[in-house]
N, C-alpha and C positions, 0 to 999 in steps of 0.2 A: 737569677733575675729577681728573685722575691715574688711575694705572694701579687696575685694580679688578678685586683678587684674588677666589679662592676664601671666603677668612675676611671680609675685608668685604663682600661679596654677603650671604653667610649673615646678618652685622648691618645689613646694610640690607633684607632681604625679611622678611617675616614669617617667625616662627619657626614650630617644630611645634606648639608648643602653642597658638601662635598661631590658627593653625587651627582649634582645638578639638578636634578629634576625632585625637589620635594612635593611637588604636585602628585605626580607617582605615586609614592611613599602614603602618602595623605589618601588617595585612591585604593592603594591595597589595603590601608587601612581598617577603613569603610567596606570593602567587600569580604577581609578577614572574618569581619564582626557578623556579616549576613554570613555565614557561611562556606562561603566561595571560597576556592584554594587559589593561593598566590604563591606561587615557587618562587623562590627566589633566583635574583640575577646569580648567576657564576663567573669567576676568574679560574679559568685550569692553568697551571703552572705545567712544564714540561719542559723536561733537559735532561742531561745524561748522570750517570752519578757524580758525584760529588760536584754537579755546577754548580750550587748552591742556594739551589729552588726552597730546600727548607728553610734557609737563614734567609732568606728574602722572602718568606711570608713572615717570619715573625717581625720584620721593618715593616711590612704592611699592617698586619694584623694586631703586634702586639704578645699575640702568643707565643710561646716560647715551646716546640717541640724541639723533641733529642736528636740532636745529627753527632753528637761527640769527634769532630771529625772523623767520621768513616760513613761508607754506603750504608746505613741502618735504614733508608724509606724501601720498604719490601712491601707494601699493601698502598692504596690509596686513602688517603685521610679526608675527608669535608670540613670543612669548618665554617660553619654556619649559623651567621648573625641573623635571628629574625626577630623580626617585632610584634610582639605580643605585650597586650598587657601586663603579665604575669614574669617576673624575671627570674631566672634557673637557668644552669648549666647540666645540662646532658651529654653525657657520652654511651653509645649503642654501635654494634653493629649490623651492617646493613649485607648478608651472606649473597654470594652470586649468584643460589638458587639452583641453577641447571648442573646438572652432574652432580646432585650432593643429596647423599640420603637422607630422609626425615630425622634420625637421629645428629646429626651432624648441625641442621639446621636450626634444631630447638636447640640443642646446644650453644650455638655462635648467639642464640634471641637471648639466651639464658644472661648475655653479657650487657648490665643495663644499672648505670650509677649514675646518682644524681651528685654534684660537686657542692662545693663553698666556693672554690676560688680554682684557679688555672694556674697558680706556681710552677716552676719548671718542673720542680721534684711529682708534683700532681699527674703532669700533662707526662713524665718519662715513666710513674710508674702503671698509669690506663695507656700507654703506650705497650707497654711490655706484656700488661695481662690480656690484651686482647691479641698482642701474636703470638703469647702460647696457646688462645684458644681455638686458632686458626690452623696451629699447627705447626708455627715456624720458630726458627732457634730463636735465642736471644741473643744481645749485645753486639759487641763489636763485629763486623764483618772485614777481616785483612783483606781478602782479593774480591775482584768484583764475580769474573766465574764461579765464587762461593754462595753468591748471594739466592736465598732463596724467594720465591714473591710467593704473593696470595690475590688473587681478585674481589675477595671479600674487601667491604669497603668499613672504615674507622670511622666513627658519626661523631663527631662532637656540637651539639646544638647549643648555641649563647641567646639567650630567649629575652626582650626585653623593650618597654613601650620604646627606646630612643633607638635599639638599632636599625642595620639601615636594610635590612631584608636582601642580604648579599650573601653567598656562599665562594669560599675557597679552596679549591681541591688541590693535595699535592699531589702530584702522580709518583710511584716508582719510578727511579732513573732507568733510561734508557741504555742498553748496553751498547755500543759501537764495533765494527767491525773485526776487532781487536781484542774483543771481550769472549769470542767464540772460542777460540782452545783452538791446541793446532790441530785436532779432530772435528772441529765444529759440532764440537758436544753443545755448547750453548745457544745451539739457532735455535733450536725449539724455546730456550727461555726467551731470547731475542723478541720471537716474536709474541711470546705470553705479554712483556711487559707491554709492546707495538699495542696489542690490540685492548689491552687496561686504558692506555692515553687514546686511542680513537674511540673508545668507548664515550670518555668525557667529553670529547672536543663536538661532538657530533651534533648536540644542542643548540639551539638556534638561539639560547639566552646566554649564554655564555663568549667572552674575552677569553683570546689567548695570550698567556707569556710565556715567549719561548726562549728559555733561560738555559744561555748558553755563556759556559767557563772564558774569562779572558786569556789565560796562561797556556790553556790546555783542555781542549775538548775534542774528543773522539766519537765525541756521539753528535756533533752540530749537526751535518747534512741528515743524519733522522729525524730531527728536531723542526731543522726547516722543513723536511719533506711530511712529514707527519702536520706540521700546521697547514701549508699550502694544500693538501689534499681536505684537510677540512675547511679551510678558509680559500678557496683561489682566488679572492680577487684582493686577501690581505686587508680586510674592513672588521676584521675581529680579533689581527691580532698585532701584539708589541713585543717587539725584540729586546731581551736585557740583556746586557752583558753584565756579570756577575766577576768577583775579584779582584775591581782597581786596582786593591794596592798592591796585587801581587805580581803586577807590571810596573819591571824596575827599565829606566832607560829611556831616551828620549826615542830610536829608532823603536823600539819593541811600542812604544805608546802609538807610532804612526802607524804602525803595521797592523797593530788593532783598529785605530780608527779612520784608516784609509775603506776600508768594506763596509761600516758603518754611517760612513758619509753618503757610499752608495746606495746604501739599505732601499730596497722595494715595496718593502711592508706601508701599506699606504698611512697605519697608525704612527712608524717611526720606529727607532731603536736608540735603547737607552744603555748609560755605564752607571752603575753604582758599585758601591764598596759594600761589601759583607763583615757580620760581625765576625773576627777570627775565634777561634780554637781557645784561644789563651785569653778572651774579653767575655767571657759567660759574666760575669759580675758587673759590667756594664748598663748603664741602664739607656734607654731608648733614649734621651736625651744625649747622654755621651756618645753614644755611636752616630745621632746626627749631626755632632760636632766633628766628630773625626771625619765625615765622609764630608762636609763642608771644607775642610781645611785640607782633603786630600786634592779636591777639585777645582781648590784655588792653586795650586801650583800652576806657574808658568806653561810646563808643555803641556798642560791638559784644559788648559784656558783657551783655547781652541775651538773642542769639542763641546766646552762649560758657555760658549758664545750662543749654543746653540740651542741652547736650553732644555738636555737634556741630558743633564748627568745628574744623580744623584734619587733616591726613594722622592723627595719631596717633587720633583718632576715629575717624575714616575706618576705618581698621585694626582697630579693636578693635568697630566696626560689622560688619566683614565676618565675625567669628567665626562669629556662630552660621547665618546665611545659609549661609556656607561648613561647616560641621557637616550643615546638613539636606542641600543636595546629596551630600555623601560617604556622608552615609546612603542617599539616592535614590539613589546611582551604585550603593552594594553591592545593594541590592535590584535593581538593572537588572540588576547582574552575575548574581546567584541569577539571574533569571530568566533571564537569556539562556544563564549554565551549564546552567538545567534543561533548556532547549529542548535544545540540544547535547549534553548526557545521553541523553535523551529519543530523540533522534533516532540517536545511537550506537546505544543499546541495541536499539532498534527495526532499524535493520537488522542488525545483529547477532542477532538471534531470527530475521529471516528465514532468516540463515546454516541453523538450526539448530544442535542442540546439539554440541559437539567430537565428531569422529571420529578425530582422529589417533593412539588406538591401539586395540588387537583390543578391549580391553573397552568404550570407548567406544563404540565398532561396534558391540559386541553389547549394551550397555543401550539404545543406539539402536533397532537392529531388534527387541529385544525389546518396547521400550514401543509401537510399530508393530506387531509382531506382535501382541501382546494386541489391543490395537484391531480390527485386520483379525479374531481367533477371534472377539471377542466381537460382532461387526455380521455376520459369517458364521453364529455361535448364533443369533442373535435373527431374522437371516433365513428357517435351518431350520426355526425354529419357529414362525415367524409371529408374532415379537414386534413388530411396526413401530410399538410408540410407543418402543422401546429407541433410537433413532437420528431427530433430523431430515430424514434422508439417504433415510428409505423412504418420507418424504413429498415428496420432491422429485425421486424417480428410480424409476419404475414398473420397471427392472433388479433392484433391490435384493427386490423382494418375488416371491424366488424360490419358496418351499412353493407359493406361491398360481399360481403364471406352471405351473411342471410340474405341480402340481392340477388346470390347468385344461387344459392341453392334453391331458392325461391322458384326461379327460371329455370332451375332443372326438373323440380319437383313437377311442376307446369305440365312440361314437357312430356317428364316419364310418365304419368298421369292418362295425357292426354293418349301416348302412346299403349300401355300398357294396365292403364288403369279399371278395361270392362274386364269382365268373365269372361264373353265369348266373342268371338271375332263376328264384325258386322258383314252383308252381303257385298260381295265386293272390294274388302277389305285385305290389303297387302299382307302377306305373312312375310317378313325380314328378316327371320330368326338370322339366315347368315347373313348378313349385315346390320347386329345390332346396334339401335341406337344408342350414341355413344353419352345423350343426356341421362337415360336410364343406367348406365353402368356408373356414369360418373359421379351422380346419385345415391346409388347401392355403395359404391366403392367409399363416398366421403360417410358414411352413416356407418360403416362398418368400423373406420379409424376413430370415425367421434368416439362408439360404444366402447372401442377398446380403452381409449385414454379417459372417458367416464369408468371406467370400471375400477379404478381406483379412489373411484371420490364416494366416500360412504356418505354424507350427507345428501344426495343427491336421492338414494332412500328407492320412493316406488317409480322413481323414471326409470331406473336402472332395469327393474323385472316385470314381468318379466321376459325373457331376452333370450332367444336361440338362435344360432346362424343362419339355422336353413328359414329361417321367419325373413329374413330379409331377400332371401332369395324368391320369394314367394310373384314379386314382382314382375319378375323373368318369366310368367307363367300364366298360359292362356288357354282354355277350352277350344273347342272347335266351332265350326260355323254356328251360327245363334239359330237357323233357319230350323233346327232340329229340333230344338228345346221348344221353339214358338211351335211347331206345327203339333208338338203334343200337348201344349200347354193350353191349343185353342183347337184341339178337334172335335169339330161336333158345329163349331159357331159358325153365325150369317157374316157373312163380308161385311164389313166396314168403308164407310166414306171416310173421307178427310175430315168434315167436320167433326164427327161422332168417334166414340169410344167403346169397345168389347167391353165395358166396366170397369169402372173405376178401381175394384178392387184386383182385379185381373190385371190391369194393366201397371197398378202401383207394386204387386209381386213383382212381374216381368221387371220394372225397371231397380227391381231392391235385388233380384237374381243378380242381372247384371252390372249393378255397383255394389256389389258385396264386398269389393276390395280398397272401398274405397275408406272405412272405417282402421283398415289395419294400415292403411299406407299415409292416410292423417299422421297414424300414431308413429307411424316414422319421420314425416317432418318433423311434428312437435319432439321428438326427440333430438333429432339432428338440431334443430336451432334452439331447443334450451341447453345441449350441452356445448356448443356454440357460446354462447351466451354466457355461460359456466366456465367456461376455459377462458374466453376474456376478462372477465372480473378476476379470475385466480392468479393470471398472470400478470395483468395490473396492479391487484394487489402488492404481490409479489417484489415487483418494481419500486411499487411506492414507500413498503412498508419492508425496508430490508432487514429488522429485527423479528426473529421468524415468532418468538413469542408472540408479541405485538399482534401481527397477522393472524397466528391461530386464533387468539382470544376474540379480533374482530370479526373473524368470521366465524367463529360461534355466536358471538350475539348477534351474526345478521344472518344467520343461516335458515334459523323460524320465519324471515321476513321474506328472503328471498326465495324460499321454496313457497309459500304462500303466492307471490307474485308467479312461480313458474305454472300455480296448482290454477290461477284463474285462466293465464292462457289455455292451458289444460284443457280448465271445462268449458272455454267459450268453443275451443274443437272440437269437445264432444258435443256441446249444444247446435253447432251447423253441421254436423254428421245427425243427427238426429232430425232437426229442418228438412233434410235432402232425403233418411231411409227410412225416421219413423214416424211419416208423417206421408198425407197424401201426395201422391206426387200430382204436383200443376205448378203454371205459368201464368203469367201476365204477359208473358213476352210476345208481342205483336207480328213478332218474326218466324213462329212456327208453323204455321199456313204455310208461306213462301218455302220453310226448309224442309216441309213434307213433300211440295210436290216438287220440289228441284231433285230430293233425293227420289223420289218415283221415276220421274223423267229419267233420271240418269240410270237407276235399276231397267227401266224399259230400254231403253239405248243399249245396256250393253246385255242386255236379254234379247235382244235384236238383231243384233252382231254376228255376235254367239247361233242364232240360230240361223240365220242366212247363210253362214260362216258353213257351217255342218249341210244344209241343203244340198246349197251350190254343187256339192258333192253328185248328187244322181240328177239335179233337174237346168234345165235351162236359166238362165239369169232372172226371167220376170217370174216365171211358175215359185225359182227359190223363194224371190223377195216375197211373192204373197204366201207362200205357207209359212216364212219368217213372221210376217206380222200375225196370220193367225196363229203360231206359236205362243206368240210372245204376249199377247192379248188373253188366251189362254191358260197362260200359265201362272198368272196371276192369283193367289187366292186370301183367305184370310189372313195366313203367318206374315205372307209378301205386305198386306197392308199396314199388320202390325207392325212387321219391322221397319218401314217407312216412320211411321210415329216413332216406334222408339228411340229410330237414331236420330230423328229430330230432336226428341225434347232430350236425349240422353246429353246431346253435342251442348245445348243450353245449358242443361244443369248442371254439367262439368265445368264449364266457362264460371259460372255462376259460382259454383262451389269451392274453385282455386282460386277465384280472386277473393272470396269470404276468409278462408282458410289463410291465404296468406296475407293479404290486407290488414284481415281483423287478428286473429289469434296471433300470429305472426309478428309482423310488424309493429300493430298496434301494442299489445296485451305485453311483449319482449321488448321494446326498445321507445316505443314514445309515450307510454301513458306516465303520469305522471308517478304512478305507484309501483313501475314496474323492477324489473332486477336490478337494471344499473345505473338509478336512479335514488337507491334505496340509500346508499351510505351519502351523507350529505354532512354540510356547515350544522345543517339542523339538527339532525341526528346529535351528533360530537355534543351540541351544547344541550341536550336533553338527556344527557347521561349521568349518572349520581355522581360523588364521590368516591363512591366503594368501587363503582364500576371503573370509574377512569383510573385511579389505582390498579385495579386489577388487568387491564389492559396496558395501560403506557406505563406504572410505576417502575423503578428502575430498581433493579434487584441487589442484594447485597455484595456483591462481586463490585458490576459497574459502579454502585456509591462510592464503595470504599476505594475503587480506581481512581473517579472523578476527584475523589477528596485528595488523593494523593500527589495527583498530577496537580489540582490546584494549587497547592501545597509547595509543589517544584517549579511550577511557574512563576509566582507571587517575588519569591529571591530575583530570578533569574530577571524580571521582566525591570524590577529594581536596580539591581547590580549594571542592566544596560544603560540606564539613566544615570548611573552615576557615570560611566565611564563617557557617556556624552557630552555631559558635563563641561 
């Protein structure tokens, strides 16, 4: 055929517009140059041996591989026109990877020539060196049971700004039923070649032609059945029949083209003439004259009515087939650029947003910081529909968590709070109350889950188990202490006092516990208080860096704010033990002599109760009453006083305690713990500082740059194809 340039390739393959859709064309283009991969369309040929799938791509294509009349296609070949700016002929091949050792494989890569031109003698001698490197014989093949295949595939790349970005594969011929040996030695190659051809057809960008012999073909029904299983509904493929002229006679023409009339393939089926054995010196021009002049005959003017006989049919068949794929390919492409978009983007917002300079940093921390006041507000106040967050973490519903231990503290206090038990006073041990356990029990989980936070420093110690059991634990009746504490002394009125400093002892005896049980509130609700900030943080600031560094620099602030509550504790523990003890309260009159009356009342009882025993009802009642008159002495008066004002000054001293130090000094002053990270804060921090807190480390830059980097194409390439 002669040497076969650049310019007659172009007039021998379809042209652009051939194609139908130069739009397309013009699109891969454009995405070529950004980068993006644009596969090219496919035509896969398939038929049996010798139907003549070789010589009907060189009527397509132009190129001329070797069929020398005999079954010589044993590997699959590509031939593939793409458009690039740059023009060069390549041929490589492409090995089938699985089952083949690393030495085999560098081998097969090893095969790699760059051409001048595509002449027959070119195209039969890169024919022949790559099936010895595959392995397989050369030259002619007399039977078809002879023939050996390979799965490795033959590359020949035509590279060039005008072609049209198409690829054509020929498959090895299919062997037919008949090709098996009367041993069916040959199933196994049978199905080798089978699954070469499902290999190709499987692609969703690819035309099938299923290139079946007019005179003689044994392998049709594989042919059909192999296309129909990849194509079922027949929208991808075109029937040829192949060898016109080698149907002599006017019945033998009907016989052919009575099944062909019926054809199901919803693309059609086509008749051309092939170039023979004995026309290798013909050129593409002369072979489309003889197959013009074979189809104007009379009996084949028929089938010629229908406008499908002949390669230039064929051709002008394949348009709009080839139109809808390159439509299906852009629409594959959109989709698979949105997934690759999609998925940029997406980790890319993991990144978060740019930190690489001070202001980035600080609209960072700032929109974080907003976050963190405003779930911090709504916690103060008890807004818990403001957040999902305080329905999913019993932490977050702080007012409510210090509210309540507040009320137990109260409680336990009031219950378990003296040294000694007052006269008349329940002992409950078996029936402890459940606000002092419950109490002991939350202060004991706080200490544990504090014992991990080394910042937290001298609240932590120090700290023994059995310190908190201490509460659980009471002296005996007070009557014993007072009666040694005051013997020797005159009775006492109501109005008057055994001395001020006698009777400020007695009341520092008996709240002696009240200094170490302070120290367990303020424990329980600063590490309260600690645990919700940490795990707000936590929440807000899911870069753990980030988090540590901001709570190093607020650590000095908010341990200062836990250190005033602190001292405002010990300052009303001090008020209450080392200081005189007195009242203002109007109420202690009244609560001395209610509590007298009631000590006499059941001093009354009590002795009546035991009389009745040896004397008459009226003799009991009056030695009752002068019992109980009687028995009255100094300790009795004291302890009258003491549980009055004692009842005061506990009232008095839990609402201080947790009013003031509590409440106030932890949650509403304006300086206090979770109050401290603010909008203000963030914007009073240097440069160096917000660098060193939100800067983004060299890892995430170099990510962020990267992903940038792949999104910028991608996000282009979708705009062109919307276009």
């Amino acid at each position: 055929m002669g040497s076969m340039a650049f310019a007659e390739l172009s007039e021998a393959l379809l042209t652009v517009d051939d194609l139908g859709n130069p739009i397309y064309l013009q699109k891969q283009d454009v995405l070529r140059d950004m980068g993006i991969e644009t596969p090219p369309l496919q035509i896969v040929l398939i038929g049996g041996l010798s139907s003549g799938k070789t010589s009907l791509l060189e009527r397509l294509t132009g190129c001329t591989l070797p069929y020398d009349g005999g079954p010589t296609t044993r590997f699959a070949t590509r031939l593939t026109f793409r458009r690039d700016p740059i023009k060069s002929i390549v041929t490589f091949i492409t090995p089938k990877g699985w089952s083949q050792d690393e030495d085999t494989v560098k081998r097969l890569r090893s095969f790699h020539h760059v051409l001048d031109n595509l002449d027959a003698k070119t195209l039969a001698d890169t024919v022949e060196e790559a099936a010895a490197l595959m392995g397989l014989p050369t030259g002619f093949v007399e039977h078809e049971h002879d023939v050996s295949l390979c799965e490795d595939i033959l590359e020949i790349e035509i590279s060039g700004p005008d072609q049209p970005n198409l690829a054509f594969i020929d498959t090895p011929g299919l062997l037919g039923a008949e090709s098996l040996g009367p041993d069916n030695s040959g199933k196994k190659k049978r199905s080798l070649v089978d699954g070469i051809a499902r290999n190709h057809l499987t692609n969703e960008q690819t035309l099938i032609l299923a290139v079946i012999s007019s005179f003689s073909d044994r392998a049709k029904e594989d042919v059909l059945r192999l296309a129909k299983a990849a194509d079922p509904k027949g929208v991808r493929t075109l029937c040829v029949l192949t060898h016109a002229d080698m149907v002599k006679g006017e019945p033998k023409v009907q016989t052919i083209l009575a099944p062909a009339r019926e054809d199901t393939h919803a693309l059609g089926c086509f008749w051309v003439r092939n170039r023979g054995a004995d026309e290798g010196e013909l050129s593409a021009g002369q072979c489309r004259t003889r197959e013009l002049a074979l189809f104007a005959e009379s009996r084949r003017a028929s089938f010629s009515k229908l406008g499908r006989t002949g390669v230039d049919a064929l051709k002008s068949a394949l348009r709009m087939p080839l139109k809808n794929l390159a439509n299906e390919c852009l629409q594959r492409q959109r989709t698979e650029l949105l997934r690759r978009l999609s998925a940029c983007k997406k980790e890319r917002l993991a990144l978060g947003p740019p930190r690489d300079t001070p202001t980035n940093q600080r609209e960072y921390l700032m929109e974080r910081v907003s976050t963190f006041e405003r779930l911090a507000s709504a916690a103060l106040e008890g807004h818990y529909g403001a957040d999902r967050l305080f329905t999913t973490n019993a932490v977050y519903k702080l007012v409510t968590s210090i509210t309540d231990l507040n009320y137990k503290f109260c409680n336990a206090m009031r219950k378990r709070g003296h040294t000694y038990y007052f006269k008349n006073e329940k002992d409950d041990d078996g029936q402890f109350d459940c606000n002092v356990h419950g109490f002991m029990q939350g202060l004991r989980e706080l200490c544990e889950w504090a014992a991990s936070c080394e910042e937290l420093g001298e609240f932590l110690h120090p700290y023994k188990g059995e310190e908190v059991d201490a509460m659980t634990k009471q002296e005996d009746s007070i009557i014993a202490y007072l009666r040694a504490v005051t013997s020797g002394l005159p009775r006492v009125g109501i109005q008057s006092t055994p001395g001020e400093s006698i009777f400020t002892m007695i009341f520092q005896e008996q709240a002696e516990n009240w200094t170490l049980h302070a120290n367990y509130l303020m424990k329980a609700a600063i590490f309260n208080v600690h645990r919700f900030i940490c795990q707000l943080m936590e929440d807000v600031f899911e870069d753990s860096w980030i988090r540590t560094e901001l709570q190093d620099l607020l650590s000095e602030k908010i341990l200062k704010a836990y250190k005033r509550a602190w001292d405002h504790k010990d300052f009303l523990v001090k008020m209450e033990l080392g200081c005189r003890s007195q009242t203002y309260n109007p109420h202690l009159d009244a609560a001395i002599l209610k509590i007298g009356r009631e000590n006499f009342r059941t001093t009354l009882i009590e002795s009546y109760n035991n009389e009745k025993r040896r004397l008459q009802p009226e003799s009991a009642f009056n030695a009752a009453v002068k019992v109980a008159f009687g028995s009255s002495g100094v300790e009795d008066d004291l302890h009258d006083l003491l549980q009055a004002y004692y009842t005061i000054a506990i009232d008095r001293f839990l609402d201080n305690v947790c009013r003031q130090a509590v409440s106030y000094f932890l949650l509403e002053a304006d300086d206090g713990p979770v109050k401290i990270l603010t909008a203000e804060f963030i914007a009073n921090l240097s440069d160096s500082q917000l660098d060193r807190i939100a800067g983004e480390d060299a890892i995430t830059r170099a990510t962020r740059l990267s992903l940038d980097a792949e999104c910028e194409p991608l996000e282009n390439a979708l705009k062109v194809l919307r276009d």
